[in-house]
N, C-alpha and C positions, 0 to 999 in steps of 0.2 A: 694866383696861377693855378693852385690846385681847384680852384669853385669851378675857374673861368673855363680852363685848357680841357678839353673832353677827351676822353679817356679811348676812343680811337680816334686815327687822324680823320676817316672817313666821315665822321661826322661834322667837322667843320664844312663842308660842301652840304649836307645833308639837310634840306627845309622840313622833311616827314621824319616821323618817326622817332624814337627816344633820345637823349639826348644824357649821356652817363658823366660827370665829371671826374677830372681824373684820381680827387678825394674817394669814389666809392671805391676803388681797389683796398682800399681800406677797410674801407664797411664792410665790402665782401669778405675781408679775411676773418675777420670779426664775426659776421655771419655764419663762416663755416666754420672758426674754431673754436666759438664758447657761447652761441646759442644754442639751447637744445632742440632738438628735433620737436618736441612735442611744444614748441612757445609759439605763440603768433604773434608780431607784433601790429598793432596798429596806432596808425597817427588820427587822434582825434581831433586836432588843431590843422587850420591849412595850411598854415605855415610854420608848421611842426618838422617836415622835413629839413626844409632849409636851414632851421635854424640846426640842428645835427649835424648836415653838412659844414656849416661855418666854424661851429665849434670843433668838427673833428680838422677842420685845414685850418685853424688855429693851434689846436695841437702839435699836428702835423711841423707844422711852421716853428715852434718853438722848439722842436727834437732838432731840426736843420740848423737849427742859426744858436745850438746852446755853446758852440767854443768859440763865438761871434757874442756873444750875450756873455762868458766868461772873460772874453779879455777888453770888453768895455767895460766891465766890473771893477777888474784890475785894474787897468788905465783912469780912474776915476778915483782911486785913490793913491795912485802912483807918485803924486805930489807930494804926500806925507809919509815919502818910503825910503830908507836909505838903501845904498849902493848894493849892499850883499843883500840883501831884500827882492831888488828888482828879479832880481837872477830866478827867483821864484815863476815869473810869470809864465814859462813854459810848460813845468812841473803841474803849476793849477791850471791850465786852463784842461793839460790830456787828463787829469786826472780829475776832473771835476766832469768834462764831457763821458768819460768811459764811465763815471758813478753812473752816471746821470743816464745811459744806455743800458745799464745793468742793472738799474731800477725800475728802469721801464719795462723791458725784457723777463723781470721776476713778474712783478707786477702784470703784466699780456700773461703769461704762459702759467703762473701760479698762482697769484692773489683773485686776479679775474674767475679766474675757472672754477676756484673754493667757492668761491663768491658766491655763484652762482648757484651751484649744487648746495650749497648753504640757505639761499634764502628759496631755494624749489621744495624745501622742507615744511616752511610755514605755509606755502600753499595745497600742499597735501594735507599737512594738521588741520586746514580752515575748509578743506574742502573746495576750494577756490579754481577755475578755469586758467592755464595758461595762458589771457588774451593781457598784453604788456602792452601798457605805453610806449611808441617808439622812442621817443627824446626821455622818459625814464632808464630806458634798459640801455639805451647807450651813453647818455650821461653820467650813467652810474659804472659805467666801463672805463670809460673817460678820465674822470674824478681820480677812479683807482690804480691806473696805470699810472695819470700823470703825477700826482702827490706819492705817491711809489717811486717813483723816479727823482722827485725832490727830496724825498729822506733819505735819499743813497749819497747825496750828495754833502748831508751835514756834516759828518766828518771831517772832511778837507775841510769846510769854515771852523772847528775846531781845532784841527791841527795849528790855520793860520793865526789862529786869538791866542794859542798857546807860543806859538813860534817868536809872533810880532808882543810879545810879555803883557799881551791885553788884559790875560788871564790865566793865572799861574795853574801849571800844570796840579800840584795840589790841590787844589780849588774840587775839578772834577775827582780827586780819590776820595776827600772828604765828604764831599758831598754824592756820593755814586749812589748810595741807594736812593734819593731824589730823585736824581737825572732820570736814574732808570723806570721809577714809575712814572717822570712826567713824560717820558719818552712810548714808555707802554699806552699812557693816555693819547698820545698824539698817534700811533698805531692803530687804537679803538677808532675813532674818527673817522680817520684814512681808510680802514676796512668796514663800513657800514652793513653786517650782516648781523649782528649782534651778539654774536657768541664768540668764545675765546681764540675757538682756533686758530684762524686767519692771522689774529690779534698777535699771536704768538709766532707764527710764521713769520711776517713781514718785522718782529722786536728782536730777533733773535740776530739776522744778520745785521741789522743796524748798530744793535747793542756792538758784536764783533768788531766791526769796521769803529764805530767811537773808542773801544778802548785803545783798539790798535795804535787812531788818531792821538790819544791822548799817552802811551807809550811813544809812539815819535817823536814828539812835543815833548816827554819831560826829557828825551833821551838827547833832544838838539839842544835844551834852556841847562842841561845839566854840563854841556861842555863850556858854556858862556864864564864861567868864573875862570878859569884858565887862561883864557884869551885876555881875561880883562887884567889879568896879574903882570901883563907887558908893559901898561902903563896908560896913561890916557891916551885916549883915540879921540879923531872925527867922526861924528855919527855918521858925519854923508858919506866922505872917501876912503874913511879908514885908516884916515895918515896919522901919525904921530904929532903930538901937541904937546906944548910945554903946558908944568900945574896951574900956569896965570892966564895961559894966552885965550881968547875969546875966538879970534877967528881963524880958521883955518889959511894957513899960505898955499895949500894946494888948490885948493875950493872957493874960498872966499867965505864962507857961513859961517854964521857966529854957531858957537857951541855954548851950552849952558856951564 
């Protein structure tokens, strides 16, 4: 829809003349808010534009459809989930779409725009002309908003692997100073400019939001011995079981 649908309606009737899809509203903003004036771009491939185009309503597409993409997620492992579990599924999917827009959001408005000013430095050190590949300079726009927008979102899968006892919340205290530089390495990556800054920008609030993740998590697994001191339960309904019984009389499922 975005390649297809042209970006005024009058050009559906239109046989002369340009033909804008409704994706370049995008490019345009992109154009005005973190190219610099003094860049040219040019496409030295013919089908260099297009392929820009696709990928950016690819993008596009995947920012629309991520609480549609988070509760297929969900739903796909909902089979291996007990009762007070499922109750989750509302909790992740806003809180995995708002990472996931705040990601993106840093990333447009912060990470990009470093970016840039960052790597206009090597071309003044080399002496080098502003003339940029087009599918370079917006793929590399691209890369960095979207993957920006996926590490806002590791958190919540940590919270959930601490939550559902995948992965004991001690795990990440011991092991922190690990996570944390494997996490600064996944940062280097993600901001392709070479130098620290950025690096540090984009680890800083992640770091935040994971310990956060991993303080919720120890704070939800730390109530669980309390509950369990009632007596045995069903994993699936929660009901009461005697020490011998197998299957639940509410439910019907065996219990270990």
């Amino acid at each position: 829809v975005l390649l297809v649908v042209p970006r005024y309606p009058a050009q559906f009737f239109s046989l002369t003349g340009t033909y804008n899809p409704l994706v370049s509203i995008f490019l345009d903003r992109i154009h005005q808010d973190i190219l610099p004036s003094t860049w040219v771009l040019i496409g030295f491939r013919l089908n260099e534009p297009l392929e820009v185009l696709l990928v950016a309503s690819l993008i596009l597409a995947v920012t629309f459809d991520m609480p549609v993409i988070a509760y297929e997620t969900y739903r796909f492992i909902d089979p291996a989930l007990k009762e007070n579990e499922r109750k989750l599924i509302y909790p992740f999917i806003i809180s995995t779409s708002t990472l996931f827009l705040f990601g993106l959001a840093f990333g447009y408005f912060i990470l990009a725009k470093f970016l840039i000013i960052a790597l206009s430095q090597f071309f003044i050190a080399t002496q080098a002309s502003f003339t940029i590949d087009l599918a370079d300079f917006y793929f590399v726009i691209f890369l960095t908003v979207f993957f920006s927008g996926v590490a806002f979102t590791i958190p919540v899968l940590v919270y959930l692997i601490i939550r559902f006892g995948i992965v004991e919340a001690s795990f990440f205290s011991k092991n922190r100073v690990y996570i944390w530089f494997g996490t600064y390495i996944v940062t280097a990556v993600i901001t392709p400019d070479g130098g620290p800054v950025l690096d540090v920008i984009l680890f800083l609030p992640i770091i935040a939001l994971l310990e956060l993740a991993v303080f919720m998590g120890k704070r939800f697994r730390g109530g669980e011995p309390r509950a369990a001191s009632k007596g045995r339960r069903c994993s699936y309904c929660d009901s009461p079981l005697d020490p011998a019984q197998v299957f639940c009389a509410r439910c019907g499922k065996a219990n270990d």
